[in-house]
TIBA-898216 format. One line per field, with one value per residue: residue in three letters; x, y, z of N, C-alpha, C, O in turn. Coordinates in Angstrom, 3 decimals. Layout:
rest <- c(ALA,...)
n.c1 <- c(X,...)
n.c2 <- c(Y,...)
n.c3 <- c(Z,...)
ca.c1 <- c(X,...)
ca.c2 <- c(Y,...)
ca.c3 <- c(Z,...)
c.c1 <- c(X,...)
c.c2 <- c(Y,...)
c.c3 <- c(Z,...)
o.c1 <- c(X,...)
o.c2 <- c(Y,...)
o.c3 <- c(Z,...)
This chain:
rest <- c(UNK,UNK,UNK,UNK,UNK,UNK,UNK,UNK,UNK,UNK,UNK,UNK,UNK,UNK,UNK,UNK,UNK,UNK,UNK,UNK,UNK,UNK,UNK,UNK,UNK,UNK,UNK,UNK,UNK,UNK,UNK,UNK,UNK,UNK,UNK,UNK,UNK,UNK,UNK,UNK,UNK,UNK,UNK,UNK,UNK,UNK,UNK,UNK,UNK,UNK,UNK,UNK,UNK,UNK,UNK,UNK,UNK,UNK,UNK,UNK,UNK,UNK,UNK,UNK,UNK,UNK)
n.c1 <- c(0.808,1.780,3.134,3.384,6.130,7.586,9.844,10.021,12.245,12.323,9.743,9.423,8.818,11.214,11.849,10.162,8.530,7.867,6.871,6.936,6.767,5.392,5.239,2.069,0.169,2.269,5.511,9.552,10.571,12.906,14.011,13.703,12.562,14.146,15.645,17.557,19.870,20.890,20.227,19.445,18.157,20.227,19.217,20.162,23.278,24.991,26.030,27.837,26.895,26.135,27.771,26.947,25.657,24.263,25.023,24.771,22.207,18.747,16.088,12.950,10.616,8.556,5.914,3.307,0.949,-1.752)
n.c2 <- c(-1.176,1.329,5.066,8.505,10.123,12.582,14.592,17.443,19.999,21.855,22.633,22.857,21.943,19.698,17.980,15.314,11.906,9.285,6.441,3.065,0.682,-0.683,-1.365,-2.935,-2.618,-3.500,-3.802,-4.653,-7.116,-7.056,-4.210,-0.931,2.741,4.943,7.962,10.059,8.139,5.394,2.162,0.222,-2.344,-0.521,2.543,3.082,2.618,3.890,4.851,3.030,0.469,1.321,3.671,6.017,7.984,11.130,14.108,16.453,19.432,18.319,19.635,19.276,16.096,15.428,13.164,12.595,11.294,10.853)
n.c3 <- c(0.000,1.102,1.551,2.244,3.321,5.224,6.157,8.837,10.213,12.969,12.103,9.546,6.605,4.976,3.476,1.287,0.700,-1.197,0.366,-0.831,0.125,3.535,6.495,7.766,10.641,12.533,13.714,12.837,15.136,16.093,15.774,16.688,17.885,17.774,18.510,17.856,17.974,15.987,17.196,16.699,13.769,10.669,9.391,6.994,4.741,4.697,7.427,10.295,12.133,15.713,15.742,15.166,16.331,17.104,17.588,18.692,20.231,20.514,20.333,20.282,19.769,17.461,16.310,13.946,13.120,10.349)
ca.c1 <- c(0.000,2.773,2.349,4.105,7.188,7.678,10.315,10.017,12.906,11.681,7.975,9.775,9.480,12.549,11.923,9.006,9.038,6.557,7.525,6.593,6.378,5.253,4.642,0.770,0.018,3.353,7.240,10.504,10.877,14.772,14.002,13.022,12.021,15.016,16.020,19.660,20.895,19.958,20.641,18.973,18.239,20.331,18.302,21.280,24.764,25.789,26.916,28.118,26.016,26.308,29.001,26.042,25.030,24.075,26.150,24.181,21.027,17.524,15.036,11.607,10.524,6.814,5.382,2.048,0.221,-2.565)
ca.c2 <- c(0.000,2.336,6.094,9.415,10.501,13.745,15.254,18.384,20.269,23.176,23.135,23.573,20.526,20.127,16.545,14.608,10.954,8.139,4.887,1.918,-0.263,0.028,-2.680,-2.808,-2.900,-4.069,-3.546,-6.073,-7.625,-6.607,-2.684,0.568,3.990,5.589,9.300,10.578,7.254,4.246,0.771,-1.315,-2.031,0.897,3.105,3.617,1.549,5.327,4.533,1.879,0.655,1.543,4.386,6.829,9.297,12.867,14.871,18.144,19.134,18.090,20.561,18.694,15.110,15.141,12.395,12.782,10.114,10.977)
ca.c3 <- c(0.000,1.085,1.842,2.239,3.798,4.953,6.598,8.811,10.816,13.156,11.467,8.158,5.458,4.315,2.292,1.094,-0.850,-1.698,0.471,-1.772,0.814,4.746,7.067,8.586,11.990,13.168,13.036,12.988,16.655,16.495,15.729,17.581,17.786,18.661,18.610,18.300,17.314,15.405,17.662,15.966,12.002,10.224,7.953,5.891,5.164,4.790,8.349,10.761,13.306,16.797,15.540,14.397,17.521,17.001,18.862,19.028,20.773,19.686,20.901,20.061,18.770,17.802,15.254,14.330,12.149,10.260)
c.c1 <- c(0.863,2.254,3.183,4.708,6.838,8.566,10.246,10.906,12.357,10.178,8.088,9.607,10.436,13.054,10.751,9.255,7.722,8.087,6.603,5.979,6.291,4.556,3.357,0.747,1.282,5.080,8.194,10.755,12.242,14.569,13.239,12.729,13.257,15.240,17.604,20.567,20.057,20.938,20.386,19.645,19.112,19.406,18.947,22.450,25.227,26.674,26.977,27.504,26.439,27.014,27.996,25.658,25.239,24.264,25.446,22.967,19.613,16.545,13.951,11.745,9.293,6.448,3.970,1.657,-1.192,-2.866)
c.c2 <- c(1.255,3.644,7.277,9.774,11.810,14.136,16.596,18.634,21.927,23.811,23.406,22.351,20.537,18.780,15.910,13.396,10.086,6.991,4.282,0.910,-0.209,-1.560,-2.161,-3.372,-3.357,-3.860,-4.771,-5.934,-7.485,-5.074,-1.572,1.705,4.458,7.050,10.262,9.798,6.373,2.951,-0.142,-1.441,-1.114,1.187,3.205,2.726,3.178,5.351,3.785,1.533,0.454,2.834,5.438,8.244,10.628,13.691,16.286,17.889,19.109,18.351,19.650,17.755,15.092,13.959,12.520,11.738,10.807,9.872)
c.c3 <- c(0.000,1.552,1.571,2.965,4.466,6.655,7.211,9.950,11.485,12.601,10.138,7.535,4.923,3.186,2.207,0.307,-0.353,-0.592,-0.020,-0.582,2.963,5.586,7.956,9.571,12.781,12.715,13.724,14.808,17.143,15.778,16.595,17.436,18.217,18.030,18.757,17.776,16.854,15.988,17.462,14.203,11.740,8.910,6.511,6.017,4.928,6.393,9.384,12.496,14.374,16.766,14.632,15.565,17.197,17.985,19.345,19.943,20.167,20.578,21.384,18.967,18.405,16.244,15.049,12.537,11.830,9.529)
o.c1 <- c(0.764,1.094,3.831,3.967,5.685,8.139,10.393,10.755,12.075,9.693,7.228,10.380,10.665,14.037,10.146,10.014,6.910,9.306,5.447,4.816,7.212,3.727,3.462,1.183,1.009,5.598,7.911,11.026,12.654,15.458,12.100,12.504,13.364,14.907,18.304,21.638,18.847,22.044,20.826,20.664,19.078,19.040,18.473,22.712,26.411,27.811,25.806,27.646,27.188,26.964,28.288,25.441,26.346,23.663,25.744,22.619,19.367,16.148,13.890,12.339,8.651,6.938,3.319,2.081,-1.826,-4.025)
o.c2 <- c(2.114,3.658,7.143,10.009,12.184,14.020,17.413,17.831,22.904,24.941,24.014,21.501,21.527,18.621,15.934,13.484,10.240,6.843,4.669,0.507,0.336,-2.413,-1.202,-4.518,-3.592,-3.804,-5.533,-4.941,-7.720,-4.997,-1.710,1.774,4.266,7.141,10.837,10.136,6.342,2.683,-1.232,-1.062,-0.380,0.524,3.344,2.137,3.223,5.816,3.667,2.122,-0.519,3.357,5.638,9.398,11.143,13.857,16.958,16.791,19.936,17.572,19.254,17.885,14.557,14.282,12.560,11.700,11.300,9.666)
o.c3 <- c(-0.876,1.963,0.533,3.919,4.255,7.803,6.302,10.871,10.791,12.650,9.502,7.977,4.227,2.463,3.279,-0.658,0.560,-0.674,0.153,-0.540,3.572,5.268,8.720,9.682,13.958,11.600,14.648,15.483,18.279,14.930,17.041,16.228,19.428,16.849,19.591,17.271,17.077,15.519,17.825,13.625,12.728,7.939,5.384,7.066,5.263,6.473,9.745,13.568,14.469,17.879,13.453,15.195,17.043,19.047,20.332,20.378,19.289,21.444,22.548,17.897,19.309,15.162,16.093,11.382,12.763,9.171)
């Protein structure tokens, strides 16, 4: 089914994309929600997991599903 992306930093969009594919009702039993870093899955081989943490400060997280 899939859906839409959308990136926003500070209330600003700053990226939008089509995901193709989206898992319903449920996510992989070895991944998480995480914030700052990625400890599970990586989103990216752009870089090496565990060796990813965002060093700065991150104001506000808000997700909002419609």
């Amino acid at each position: 089914m899939g859906g839409t992306g959308t990136l926003s930093v500070n209330g600003k969009k700053v990226a939008e994309g089509r995901i193709e594919h989206t898992q319903a009702m449920a996510f992989s039993a070895d991944d998480t929600a995480d914030v700052g870093v990625d400890e599970a899955t990586p989103v990216t081989e752009d870089y090496q997991e565990g060796d990813n943490r965002f060093t700065h400060k991150i104001e506000k997280v808000s997700i909002e599903l419609k």
